[in-house]
SESERO-153030 format. One record per residue (C-alpha): residue number from 1; residue in one letter; x, y, z. Coordinates in Angstrom, 3 decimals. Each point is the difference from the previous one (the first is absolute). Example, Ala and Ser with C-alpha at 12.3 -4.5 7.8 and 13.67 -1.06 7.14 Angstrom:
2
num 1; residuo a; px 12.300; py -4.500; pz 7.800
num 2; residuo s; px 1.370; py 3.440; pz -0.660
//
This chain:
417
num 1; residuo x; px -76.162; py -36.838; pz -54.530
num 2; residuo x; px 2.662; py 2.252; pz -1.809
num 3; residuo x; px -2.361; py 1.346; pz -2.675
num 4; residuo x; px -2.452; py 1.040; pz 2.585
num 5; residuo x; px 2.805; py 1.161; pz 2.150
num 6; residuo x; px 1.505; py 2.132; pz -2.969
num 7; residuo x; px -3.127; py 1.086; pz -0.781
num 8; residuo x; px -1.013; py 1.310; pz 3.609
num 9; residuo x; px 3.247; py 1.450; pz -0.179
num 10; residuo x; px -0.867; py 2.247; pz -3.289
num 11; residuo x; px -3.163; py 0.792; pz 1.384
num 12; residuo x; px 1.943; py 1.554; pz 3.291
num 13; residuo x; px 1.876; py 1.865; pz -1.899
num 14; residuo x; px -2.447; py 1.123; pz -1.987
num 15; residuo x; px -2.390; py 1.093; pz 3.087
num 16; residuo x; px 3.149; py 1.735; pz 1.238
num 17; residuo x; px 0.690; py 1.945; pz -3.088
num 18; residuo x; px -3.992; py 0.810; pz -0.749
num 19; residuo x; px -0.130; py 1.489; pz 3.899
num 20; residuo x; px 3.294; py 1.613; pz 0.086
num 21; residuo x; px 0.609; py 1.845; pz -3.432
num 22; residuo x; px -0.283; py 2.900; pz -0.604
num 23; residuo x; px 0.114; py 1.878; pz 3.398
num 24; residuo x; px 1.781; py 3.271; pz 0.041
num 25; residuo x; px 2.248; py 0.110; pz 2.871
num 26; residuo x; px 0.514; py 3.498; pz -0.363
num 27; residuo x; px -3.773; py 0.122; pz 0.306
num 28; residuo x; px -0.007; py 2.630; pz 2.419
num 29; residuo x; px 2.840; py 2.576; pz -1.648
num 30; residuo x; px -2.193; py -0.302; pz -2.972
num 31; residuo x; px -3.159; py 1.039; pz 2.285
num 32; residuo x; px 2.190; py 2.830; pz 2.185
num 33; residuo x; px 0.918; py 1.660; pz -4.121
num 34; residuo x; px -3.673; py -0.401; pz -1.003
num 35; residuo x; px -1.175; py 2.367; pz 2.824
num 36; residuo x; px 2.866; py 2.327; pz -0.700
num 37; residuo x; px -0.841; py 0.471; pz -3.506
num 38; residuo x; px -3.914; py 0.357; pz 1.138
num 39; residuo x; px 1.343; py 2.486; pz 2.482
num 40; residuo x; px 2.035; py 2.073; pz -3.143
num 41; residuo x; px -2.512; py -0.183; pz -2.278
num 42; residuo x; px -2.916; py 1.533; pz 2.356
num 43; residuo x; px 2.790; py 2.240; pz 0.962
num 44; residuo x; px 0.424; py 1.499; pz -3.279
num 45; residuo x; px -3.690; py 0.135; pz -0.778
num 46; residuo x; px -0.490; py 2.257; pz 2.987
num 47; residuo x; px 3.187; py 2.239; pz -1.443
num 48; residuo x; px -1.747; py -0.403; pz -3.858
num 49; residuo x; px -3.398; py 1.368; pz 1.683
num 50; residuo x; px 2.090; py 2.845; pz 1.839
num 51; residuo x; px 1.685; py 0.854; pz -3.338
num 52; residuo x; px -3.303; py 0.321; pz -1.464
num 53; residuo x; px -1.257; py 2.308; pz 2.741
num 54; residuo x; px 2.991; py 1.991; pz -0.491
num 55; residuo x; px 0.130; py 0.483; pz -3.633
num 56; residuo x; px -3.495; py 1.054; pz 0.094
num 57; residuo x; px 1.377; py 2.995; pz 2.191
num 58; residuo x; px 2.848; py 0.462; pz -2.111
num 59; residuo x; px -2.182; py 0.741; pz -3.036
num 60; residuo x; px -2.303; py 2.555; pz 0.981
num 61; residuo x; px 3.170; py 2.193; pz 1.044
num 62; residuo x; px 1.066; py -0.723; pz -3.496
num 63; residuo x; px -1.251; py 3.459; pz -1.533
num 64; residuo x; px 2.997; py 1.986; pz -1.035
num 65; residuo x; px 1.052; py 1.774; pz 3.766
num 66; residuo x; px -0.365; py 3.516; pz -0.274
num 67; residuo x; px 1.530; py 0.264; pz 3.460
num 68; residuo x; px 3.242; py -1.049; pz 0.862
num 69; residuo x; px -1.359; py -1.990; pz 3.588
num 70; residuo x; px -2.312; py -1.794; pz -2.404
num 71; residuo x; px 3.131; py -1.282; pz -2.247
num 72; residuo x; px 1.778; py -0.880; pz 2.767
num 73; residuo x; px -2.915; py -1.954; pz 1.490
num 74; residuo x; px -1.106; py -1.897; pz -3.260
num 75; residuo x; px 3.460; py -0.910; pz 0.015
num 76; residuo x; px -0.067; py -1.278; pz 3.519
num 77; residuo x; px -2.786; py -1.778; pz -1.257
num 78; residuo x; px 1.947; py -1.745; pz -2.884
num 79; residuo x; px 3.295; py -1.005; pz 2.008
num 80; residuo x; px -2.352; py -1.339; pz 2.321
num 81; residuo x; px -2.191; py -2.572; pz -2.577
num 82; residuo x; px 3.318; py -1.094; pz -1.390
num 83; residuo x; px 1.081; py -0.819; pz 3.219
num 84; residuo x; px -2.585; py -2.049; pz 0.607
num 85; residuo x; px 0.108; py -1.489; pz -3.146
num 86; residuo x; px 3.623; py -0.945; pz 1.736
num 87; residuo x; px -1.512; py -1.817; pz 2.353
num 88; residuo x; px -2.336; py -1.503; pz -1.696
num 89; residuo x; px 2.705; py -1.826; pz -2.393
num 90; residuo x; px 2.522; py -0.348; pz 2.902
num 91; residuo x; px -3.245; py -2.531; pz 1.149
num 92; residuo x; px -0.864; py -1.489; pz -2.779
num 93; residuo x; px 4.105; py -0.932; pz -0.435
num 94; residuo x; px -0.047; py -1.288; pz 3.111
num 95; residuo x; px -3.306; py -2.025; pz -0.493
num 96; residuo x; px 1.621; py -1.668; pz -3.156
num 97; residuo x; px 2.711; py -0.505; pz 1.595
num 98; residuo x; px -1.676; py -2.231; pz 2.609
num 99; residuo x; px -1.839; py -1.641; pz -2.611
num 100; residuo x; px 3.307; py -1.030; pz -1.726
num 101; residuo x; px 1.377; py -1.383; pz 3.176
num 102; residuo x; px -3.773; py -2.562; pz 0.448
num 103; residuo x; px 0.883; py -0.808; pz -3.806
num 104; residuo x; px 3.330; py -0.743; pz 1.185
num 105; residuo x; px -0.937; py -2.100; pz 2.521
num 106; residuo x; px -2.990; py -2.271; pz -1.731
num 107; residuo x; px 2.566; py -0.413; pz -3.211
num 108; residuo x; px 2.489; py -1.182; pz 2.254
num 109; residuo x; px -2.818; py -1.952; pz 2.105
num 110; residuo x; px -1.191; py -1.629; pz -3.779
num 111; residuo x; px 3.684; py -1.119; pz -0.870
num 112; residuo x; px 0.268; py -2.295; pz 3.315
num 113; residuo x; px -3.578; py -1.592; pz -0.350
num 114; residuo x; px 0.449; py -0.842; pz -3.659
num 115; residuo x; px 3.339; py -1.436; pz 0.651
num 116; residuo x; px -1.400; py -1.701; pz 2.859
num 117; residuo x; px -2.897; py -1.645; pz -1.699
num 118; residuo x; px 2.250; py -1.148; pz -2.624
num 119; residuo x; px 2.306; py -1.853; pz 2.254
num 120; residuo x; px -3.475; py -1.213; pz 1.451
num 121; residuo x; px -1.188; py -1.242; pz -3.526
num 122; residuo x; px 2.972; py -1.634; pz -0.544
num 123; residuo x; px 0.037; py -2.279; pz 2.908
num 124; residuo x; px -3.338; py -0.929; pz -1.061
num 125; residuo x; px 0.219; py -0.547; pz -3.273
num 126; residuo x; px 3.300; py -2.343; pz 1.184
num 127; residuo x; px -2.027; py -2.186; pz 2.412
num 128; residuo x; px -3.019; py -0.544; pz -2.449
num 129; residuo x; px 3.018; py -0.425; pz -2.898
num 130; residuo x; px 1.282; py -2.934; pz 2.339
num 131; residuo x; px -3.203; py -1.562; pz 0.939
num 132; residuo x; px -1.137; py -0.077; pz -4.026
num 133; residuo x; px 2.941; py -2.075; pz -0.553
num 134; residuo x; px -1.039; py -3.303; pz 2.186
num 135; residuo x; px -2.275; py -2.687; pz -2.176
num 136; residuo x; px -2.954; py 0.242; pz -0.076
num 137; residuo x; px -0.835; py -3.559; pz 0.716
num 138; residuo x; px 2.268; py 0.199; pz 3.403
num 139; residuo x; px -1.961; py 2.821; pz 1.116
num 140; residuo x; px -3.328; py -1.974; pz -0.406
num 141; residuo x; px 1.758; py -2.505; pz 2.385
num 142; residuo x; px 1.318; py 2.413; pz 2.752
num 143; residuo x; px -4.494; py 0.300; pz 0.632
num 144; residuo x; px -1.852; py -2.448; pz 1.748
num 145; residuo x; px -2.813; py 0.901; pz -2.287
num 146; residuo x; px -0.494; py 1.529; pz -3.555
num 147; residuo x; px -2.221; py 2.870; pz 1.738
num 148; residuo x; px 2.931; py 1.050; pz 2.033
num 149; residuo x; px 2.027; py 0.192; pz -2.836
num 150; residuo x; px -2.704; py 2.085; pz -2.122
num 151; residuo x; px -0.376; py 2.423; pz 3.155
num 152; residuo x; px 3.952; py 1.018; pz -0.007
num 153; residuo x; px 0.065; py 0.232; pz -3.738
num 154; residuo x; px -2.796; py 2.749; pz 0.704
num 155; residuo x; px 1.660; py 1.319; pz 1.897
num 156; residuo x; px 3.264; py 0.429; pz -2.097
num 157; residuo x; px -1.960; py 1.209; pz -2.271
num 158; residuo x; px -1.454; py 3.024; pz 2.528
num 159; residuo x; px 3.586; py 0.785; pz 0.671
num 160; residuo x; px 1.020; py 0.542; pz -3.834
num 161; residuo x; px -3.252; py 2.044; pz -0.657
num 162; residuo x; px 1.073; py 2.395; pz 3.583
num 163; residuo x; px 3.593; py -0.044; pz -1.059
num 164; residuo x; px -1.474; py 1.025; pz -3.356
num 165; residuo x; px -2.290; py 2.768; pz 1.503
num 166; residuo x; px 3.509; py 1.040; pz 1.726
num 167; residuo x; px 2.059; py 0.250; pz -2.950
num 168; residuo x; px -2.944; py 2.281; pz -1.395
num 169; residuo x; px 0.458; py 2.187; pz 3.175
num 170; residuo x; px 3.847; py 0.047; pz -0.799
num 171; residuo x; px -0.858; py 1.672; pz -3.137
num 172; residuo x; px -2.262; py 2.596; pz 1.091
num 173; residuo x; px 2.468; py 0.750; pz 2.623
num 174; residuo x; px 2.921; py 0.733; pz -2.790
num 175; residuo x; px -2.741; py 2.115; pz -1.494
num 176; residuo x; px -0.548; py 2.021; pz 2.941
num 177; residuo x; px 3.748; py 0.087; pz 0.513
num 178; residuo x; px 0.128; py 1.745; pz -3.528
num 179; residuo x; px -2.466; py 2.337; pz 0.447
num 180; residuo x; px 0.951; py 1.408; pz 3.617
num 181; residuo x; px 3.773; py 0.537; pz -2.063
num 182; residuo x; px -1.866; py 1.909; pz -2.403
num 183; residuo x; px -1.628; py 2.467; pz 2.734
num 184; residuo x; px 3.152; py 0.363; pz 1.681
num 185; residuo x; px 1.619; py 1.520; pz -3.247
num 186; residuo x; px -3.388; py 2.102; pz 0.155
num 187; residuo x; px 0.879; py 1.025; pz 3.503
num 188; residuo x; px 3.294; py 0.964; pz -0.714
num 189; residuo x; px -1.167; py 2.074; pz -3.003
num 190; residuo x; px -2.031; py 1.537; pz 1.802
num 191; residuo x; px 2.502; py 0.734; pz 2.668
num 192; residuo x; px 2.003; py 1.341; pz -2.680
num 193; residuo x; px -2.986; py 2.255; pz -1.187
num 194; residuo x; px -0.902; py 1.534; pz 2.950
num 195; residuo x; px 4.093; py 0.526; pz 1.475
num 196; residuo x; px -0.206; py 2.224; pz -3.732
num 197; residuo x; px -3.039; py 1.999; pz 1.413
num 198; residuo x; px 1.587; py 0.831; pz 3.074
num 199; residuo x; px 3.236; py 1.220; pz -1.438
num 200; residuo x; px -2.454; py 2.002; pz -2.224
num 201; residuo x; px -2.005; py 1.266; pz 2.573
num 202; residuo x; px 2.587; py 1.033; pz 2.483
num 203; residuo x; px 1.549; py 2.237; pz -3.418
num 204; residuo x; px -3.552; py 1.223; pz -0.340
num 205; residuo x; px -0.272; py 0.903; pz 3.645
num 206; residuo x; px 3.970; py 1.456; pz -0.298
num 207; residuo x; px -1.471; py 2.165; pz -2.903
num 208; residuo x; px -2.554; py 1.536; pz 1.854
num 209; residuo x; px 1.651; py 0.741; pz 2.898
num 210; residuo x; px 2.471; py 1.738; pz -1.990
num 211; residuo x; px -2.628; py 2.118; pz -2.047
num 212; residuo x; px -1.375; py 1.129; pz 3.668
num 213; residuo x; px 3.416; py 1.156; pz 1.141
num 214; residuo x; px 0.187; py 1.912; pz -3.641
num 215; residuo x; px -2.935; py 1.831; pz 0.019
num 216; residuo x; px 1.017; py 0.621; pz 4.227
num 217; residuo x; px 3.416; py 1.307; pz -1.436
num 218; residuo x; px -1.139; py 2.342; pz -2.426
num 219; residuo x; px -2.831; py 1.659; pz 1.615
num 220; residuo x; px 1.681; py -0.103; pz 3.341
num 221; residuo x; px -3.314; py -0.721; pz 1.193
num 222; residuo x; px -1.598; py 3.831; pz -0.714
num 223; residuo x; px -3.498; py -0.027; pz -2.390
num 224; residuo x; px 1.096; py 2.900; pz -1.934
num 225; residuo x; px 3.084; py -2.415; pz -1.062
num 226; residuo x; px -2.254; py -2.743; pz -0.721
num 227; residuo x; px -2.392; py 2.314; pz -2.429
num 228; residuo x; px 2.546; py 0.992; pz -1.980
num 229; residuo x; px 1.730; py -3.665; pz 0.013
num 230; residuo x; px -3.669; py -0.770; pz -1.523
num 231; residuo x; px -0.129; py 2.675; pz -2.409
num 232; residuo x; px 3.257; py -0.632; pz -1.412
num 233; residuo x; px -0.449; py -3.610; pz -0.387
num 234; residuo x; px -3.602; py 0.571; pz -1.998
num 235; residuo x; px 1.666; py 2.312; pz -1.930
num 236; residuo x; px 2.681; py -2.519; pz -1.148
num 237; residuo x; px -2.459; py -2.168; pz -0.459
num 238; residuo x; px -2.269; py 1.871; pz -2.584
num 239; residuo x; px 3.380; py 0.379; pz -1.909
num 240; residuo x; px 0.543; py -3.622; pz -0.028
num 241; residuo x; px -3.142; py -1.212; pz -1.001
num 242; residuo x; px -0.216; py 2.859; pz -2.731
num 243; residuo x; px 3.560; py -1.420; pz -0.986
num 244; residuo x; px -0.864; py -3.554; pz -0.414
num 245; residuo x; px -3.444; py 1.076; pz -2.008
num 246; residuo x; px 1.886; py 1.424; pz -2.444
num 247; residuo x; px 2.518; py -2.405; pz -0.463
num 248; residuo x; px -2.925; py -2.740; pz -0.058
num 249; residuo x; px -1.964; py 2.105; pz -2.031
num 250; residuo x; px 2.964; py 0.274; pz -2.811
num 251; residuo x; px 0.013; py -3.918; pz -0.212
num 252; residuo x; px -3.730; py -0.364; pz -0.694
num 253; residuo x; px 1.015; py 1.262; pz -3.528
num 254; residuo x; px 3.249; py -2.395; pz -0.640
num 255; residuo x; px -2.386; py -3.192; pz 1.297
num 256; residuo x; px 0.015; py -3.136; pz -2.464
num 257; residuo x; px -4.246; py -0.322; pz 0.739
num 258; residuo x; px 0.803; py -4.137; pz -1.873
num 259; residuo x; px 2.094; py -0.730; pz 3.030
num 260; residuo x; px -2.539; py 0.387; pz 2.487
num 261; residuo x; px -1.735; py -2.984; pz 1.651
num 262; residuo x; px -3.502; py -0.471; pz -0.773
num 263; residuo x; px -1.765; py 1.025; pz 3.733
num 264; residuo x; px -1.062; py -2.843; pz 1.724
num 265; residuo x; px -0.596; py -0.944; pz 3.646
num 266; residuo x; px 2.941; py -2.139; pz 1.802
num 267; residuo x; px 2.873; py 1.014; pz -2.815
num 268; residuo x; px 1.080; py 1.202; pz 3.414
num 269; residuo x; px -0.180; py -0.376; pz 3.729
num 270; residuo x; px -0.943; py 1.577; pz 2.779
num 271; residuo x; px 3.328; py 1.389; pz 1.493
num 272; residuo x; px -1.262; py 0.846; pz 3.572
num 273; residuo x; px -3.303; py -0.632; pz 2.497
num 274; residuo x; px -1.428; py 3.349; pz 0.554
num 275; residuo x; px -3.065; py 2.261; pz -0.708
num 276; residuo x; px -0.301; py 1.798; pz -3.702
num 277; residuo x; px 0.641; py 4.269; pz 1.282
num 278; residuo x; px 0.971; py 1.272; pz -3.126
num 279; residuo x; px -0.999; py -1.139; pz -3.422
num 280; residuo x; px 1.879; py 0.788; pz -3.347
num 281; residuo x; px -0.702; py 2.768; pz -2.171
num 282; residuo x; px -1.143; py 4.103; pz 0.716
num 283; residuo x; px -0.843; py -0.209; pz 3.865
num 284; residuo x; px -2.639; py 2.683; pz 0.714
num 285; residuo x; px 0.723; py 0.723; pz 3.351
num 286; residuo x; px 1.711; py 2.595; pz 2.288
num 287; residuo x; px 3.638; py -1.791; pz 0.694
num 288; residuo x; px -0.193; py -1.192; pz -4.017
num 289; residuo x; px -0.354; py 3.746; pz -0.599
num 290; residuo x; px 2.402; py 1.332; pz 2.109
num 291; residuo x; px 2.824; py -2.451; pz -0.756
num 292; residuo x; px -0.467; py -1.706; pz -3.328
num 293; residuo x; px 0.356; py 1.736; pz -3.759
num 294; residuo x; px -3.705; py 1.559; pz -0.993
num 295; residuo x; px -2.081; py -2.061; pz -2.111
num 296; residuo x; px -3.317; py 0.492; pz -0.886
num 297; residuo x; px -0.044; py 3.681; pz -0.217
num 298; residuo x; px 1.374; py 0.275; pz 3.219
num 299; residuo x; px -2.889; py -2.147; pz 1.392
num 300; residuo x; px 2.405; py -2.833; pz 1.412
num 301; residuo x; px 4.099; py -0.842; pz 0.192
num 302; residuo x; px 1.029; py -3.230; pz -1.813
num 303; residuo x; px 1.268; py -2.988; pz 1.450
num 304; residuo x; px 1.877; py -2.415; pz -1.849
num 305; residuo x; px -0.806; py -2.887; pz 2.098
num 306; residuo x; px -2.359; py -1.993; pz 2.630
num 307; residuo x; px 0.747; py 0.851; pz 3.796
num 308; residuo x; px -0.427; py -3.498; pz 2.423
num 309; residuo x; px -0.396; py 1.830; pz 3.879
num 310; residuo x; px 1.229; py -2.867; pz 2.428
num 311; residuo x; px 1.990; py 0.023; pz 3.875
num 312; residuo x; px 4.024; py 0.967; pz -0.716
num 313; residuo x; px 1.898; py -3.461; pz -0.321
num 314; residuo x; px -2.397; py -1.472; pz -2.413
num 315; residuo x; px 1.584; py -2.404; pz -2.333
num 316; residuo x; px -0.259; py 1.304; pz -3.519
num 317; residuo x; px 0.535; py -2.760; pz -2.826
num 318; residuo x; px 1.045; py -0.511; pz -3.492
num 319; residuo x; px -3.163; py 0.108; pz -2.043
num 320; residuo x; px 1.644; py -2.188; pz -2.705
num 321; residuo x; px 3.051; py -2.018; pz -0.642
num 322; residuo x; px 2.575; py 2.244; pz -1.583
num 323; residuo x; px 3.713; py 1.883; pz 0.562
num 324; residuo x; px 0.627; py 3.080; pz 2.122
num 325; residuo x; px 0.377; py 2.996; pz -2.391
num 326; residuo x; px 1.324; py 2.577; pz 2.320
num 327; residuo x; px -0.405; py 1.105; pz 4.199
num 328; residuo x; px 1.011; py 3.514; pz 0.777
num 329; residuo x; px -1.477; py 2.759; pz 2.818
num 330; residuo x; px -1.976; py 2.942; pz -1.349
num 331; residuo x; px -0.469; py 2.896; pz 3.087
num 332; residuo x; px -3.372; py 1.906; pz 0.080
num 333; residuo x; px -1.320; py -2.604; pz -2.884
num 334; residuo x; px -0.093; py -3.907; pz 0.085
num 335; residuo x; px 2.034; py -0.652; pz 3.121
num 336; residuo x; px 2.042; py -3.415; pz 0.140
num 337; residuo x; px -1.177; py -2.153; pz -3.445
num 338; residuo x; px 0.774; py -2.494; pz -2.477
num 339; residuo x; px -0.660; py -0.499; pz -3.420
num 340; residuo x; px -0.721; py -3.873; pz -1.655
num 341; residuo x; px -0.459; py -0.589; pz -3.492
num 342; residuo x; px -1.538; py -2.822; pz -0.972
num 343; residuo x; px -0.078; py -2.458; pz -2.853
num 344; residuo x; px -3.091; py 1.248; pz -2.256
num 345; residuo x; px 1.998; py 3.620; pz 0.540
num 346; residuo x; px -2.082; py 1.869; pz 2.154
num 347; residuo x; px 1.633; py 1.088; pz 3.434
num 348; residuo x; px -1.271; py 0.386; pz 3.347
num 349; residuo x; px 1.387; py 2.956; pz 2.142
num 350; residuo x; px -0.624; py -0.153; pz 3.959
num 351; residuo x; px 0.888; py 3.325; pz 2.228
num 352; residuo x; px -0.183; py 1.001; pz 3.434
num 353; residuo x; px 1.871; py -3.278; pz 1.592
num 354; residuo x; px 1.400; py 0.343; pz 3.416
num 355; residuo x; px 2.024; py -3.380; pz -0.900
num 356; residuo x; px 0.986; py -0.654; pz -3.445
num 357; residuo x; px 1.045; py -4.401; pz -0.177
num 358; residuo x; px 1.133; py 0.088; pz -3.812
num 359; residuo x; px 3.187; py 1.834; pz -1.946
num 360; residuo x; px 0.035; py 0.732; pz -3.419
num 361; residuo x; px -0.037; py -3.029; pz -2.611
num 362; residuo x; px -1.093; py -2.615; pz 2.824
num 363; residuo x; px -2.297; py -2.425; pz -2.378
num 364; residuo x; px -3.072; py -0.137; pz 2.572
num 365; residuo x; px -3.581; py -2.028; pz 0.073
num 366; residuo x; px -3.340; py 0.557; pz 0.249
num 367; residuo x; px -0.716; py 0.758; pz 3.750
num 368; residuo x; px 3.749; py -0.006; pz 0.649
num 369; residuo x; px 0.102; py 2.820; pz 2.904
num 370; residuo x; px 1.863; py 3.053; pz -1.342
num 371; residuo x; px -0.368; py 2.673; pz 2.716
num 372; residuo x; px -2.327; py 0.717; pz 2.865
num 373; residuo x; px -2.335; py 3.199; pz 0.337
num 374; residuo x; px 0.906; py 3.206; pz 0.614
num 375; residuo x; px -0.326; py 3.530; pz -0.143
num 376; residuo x; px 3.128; py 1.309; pz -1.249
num 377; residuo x; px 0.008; py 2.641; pz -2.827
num 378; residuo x; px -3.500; py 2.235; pz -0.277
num 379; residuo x; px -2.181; py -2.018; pz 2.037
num 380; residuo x; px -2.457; py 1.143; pz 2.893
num 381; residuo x; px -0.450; py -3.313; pz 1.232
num 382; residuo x; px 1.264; py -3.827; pz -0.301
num 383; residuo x; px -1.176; py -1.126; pz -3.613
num 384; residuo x; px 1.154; py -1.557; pz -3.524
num 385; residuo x; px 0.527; py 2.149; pz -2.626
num 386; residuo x; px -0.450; py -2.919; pz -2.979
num 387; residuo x; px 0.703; py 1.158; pz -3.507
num 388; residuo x; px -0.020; py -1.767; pz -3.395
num 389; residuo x; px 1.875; py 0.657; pz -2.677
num 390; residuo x; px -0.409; py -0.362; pz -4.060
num 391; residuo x; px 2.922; py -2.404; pz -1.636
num 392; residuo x; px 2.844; py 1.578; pz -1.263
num 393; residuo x; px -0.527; py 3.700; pz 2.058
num 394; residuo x; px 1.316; py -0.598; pz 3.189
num 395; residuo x; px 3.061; py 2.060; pz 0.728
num 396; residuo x; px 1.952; py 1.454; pz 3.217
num 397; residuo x; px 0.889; py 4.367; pz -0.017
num 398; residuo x; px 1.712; py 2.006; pz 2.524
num 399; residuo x; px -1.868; py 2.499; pz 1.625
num 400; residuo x; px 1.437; py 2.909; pz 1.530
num 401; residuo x; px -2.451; py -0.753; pz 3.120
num 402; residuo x; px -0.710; py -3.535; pz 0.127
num 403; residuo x; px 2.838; py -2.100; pz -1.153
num 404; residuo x; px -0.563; py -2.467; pz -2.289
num 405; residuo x; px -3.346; py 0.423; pz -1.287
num 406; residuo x; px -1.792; py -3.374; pz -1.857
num 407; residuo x; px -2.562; py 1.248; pz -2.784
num 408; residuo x; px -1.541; py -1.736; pz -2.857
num 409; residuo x; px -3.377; py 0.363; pz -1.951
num 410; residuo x; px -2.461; py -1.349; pz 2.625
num 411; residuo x; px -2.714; py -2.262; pz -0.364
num 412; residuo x; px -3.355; py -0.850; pz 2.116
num 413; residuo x; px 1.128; py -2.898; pz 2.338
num 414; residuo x; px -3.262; py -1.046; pz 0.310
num 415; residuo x; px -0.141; py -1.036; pz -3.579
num 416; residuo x; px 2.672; py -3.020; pz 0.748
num 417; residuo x; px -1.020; py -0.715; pz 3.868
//
């Protein structure tokens, strides 16, 4: 009979398609990346718990050195955690690169099968199309009996309600398709991201190297060299800090109090991870004493911001959408920093960068990266420096020490964070 015929025929092609599609014929490349990137990824949790280790060591040498072999070593120590930070990144980019290449290759993989099942459908849908078009009486008579006839028009119907559950499949297929797109763009962001970090790092680790063949240079490698290296650069640094108190201190009479932002938690962000060392205000402790402008009746030194202690290379972030006001270098004071004021006015000030990512008037977001950790300027060990600024005070002055110097009539960061 040519119905039953036809309809054998359908059902064929139908078995064929329901046993055949989807395989992945690159089945095995796909399996060959997956153990790769398991390989990377266990890889750079074994560097990640190393780096740990190591920055653990790193900060108890982080005490100011009184001794030049203990510089030298803490700085061994540093150079060496950014160099495995290196490593660690030069994994991870090669982990994400690998899992942009089995992206690749199920993308490519999804393309064929939905192309394939549509040319599948469509021979189908043409065979039932032609059987649909014979009368309904004549196909009564192709039977010997009525029951026959019932049992393929079952049957017909099976086929339409499978070629509908395939059709379904189609679509969840396309959907798949869309969403493996969208974690390739991830990927490649990512990529992107962490080819940034190394460029970063490797300036970081540059910067470091060069700060150990300084402090090698000057001292010549002879303690008494090294003391007085010291004693000059705490000298300096009194000045400095005594400078920029009485600049700031100036501008806490010229402040327009009506312009200030009402304190309140999350006006801004947190612009590094880290641990809390220094809060803001008159610091009653030895180094406050010895460094920072007398407050309290000589009890304490002031400190004009909050200090966030984390491993050199740590990303430090925007803590609110807003414009870069100024960058400059200040020697013996804040190191490498930048400046950002934002749109209710107030402005954030970050010092001690090794790396500085932003120039001045790049408009920047909240938790856009603008520099990495440091310890550049008057700093015993890698930290943050994070100021905050009053609206309408901030301002740049030349020092005759420090270069540029960024001052402004400070505020409590922990009022807006």
């Amino acid at each position: 009979m040519i119905l039953t015929n036809k309809i054998k025929f359908v059902g064929g092609v139908l078995l064929a398609f329901l046993i055949f599609a989807p395989v992945f014929v690159f089945a095995d490349v796909v399996g060959d990346l997956k153990k790769e990137i398991l390989e990377k990824q266990t890889e750079i949790e074994t560097l990640e718990k190393q780096a740990k280790e190591y920055q653990k060591t790193v900060e108890q040498k982080e005490e100011a050195a009184e001794k030049l072999d203990q510089a030298i070593d803490y700085l061994d120590g540093q150079i060496n955690s950014v160099a495995l930070k290196i490593r660690i990144t030069e994994k991870q980019i090669e982990k994400t690169s690998l899992s942009i290449q089995e992206l690749e290759l199920k993308i490519t993989r999804q393309i064929e099968d939905i192309e394939e099942n549509k040319r599948n459908m469509a021979g189908i849908l043409r065979i039932i199309y032609e059987t649909a078009d014979e009368n309904a009486i004549e196909l009564v008579l192709k039977y010997e009996n009525f029951s026959d006839f019932l049992n393929q028009v079952n049957y017909a119907e099976n086929l339409q309600k499978e070629l509908q559950a395939k059709l379904d499949a189609l679509t969840l297929l396309k959907l798949q398709l869309n969403l493996e797109k969208k974690n390739l763009e991830t990927e490649k962001e990512s990529l992107k991201q962490y080819g940034n970090n190394l460029a970063a790092q490797k300036n970081v680790l540059t910067n470091q190297q060069d700060e150990k063949e300084r402090i090698l240079a000057v001292t010549n490698g002879q303690q008494k060299k090294y003391e007085k290296l010291l004693a000059d650069t705490e000298e300096k640094t009194r000045a400095i800090q005594k400078e920029i108190f009485e600049l700031e201190d100036k501008l806490r009479f010229t402040v327009d109090s009506s312009r200030i932002p009402a304190p309140r938690p999350g006006i801004l962000a947190w612009p590094t991870e880290g641990i809390l060392t220094q809060y803001y205000g008159c610091i009653e402790n030895k180094f406050a004493k010895s460094i920072y402008t007398s407050c309290n009746d000589g009890k304490g030194g002031f400190h004009n911001g909050l200090d966030l202690a984390a491993a050199i290379g740590t990303k430090i972030v925007s803590a609110r959408d807003g414009e870069v006001a100024a960058v400059g270098e200040a020697p013996y004071a804040y190191g490498n920093w930048v400046a950002i004021e934002h749109d209710n006015g107030l402005v954030t000030l970050y010092t001690h960068l090794s790396v500085r990512k932003v120039n001045k008037g790049d408009k920047v977001v909240q938790g856009q990266t603008v520099g990495y950790m440091g310890s550049t300027g008057n700093s015993t060990g890698s930290h943050l420096h994070f100021t905050v600024y009053a609206p309408g005070t901030f301002q740049t002055k030349p020092s005759t020490i420090a270069g540029i110097l960024p001052i402004g009539y400070s505020l409590n960061p922990l009022d807006y964070l």
